[in-house]
C-alpha positions in Angstrom: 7.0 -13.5 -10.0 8.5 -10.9 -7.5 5.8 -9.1 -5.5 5.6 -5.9 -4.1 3.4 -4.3 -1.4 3.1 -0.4 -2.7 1.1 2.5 -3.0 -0.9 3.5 -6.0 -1.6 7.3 -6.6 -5.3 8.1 -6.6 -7.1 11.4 -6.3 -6.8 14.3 -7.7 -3.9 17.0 -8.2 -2.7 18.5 -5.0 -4.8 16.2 -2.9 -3.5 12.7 -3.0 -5.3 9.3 -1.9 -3.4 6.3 -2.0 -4.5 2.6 -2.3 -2.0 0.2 -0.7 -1.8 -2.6 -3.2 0.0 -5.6 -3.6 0.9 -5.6 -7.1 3.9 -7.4 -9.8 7.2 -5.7 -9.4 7.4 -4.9 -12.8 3.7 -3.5 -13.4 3.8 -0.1 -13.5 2.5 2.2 -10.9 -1.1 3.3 -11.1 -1.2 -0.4 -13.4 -2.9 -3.6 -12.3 -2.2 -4.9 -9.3 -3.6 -8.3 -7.4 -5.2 -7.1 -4.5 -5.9 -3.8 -2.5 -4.8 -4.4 1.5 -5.8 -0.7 2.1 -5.4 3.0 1.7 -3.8 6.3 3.0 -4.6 9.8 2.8 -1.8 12.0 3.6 -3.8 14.7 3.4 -6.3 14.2 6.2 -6.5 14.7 9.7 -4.3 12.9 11.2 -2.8 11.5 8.1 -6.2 8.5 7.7 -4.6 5.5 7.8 -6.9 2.2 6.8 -5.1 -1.2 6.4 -6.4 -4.7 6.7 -3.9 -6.1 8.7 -4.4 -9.7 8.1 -3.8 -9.3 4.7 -0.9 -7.8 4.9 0.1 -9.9 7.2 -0.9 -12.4 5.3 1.2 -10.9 1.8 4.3 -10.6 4.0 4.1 -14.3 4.9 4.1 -15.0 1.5 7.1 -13.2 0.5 5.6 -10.2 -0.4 8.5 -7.1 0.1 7.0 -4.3 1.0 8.6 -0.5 0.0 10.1 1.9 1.7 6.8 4.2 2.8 4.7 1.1 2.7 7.1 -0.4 5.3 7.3 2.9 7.5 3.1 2.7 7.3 3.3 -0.8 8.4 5.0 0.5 11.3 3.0 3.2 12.1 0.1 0.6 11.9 1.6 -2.2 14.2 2.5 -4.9 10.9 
């Protein structure tokens, strides 16, 4: 099973919340996922930023391949 860390869209319209998930490559985006590592609200002062770190450290250990925004959030977050 390939997984992905990725965000799933939450909120409502013109104000997003997203969950950062850890989820099967093939389920679909807002679908089930295995576990929730954090969230981000773009939309926020300062863009709100909460992610458990050891987690996703943990995920990425495992062989979990984060996307592109995920990976830039990572970043931002010292992953």
């Amino acid at each position: 099973m390939a997984v992905r860390i990725r965000l799933r869209r939450e909120g409502r319209k013109k104000l997003p919340m997203y969950r950062i998930v850890v989820a099967d490559k093939k389920a679909p985006r807002d679908g089930a996922f295995i576990a929730n590592i954090g969230s981000y609200r773009p939309k926020e002062e300062n863009n709100l930023l909460t992610l458990d770190v050891e987690k996703a450290r943990e995920w990425v250990a495992k062989g979990a391949v984060p996307s592109d925004t995920v990976a830039a959030l990572f970043k931002k977050a010292g992953v």
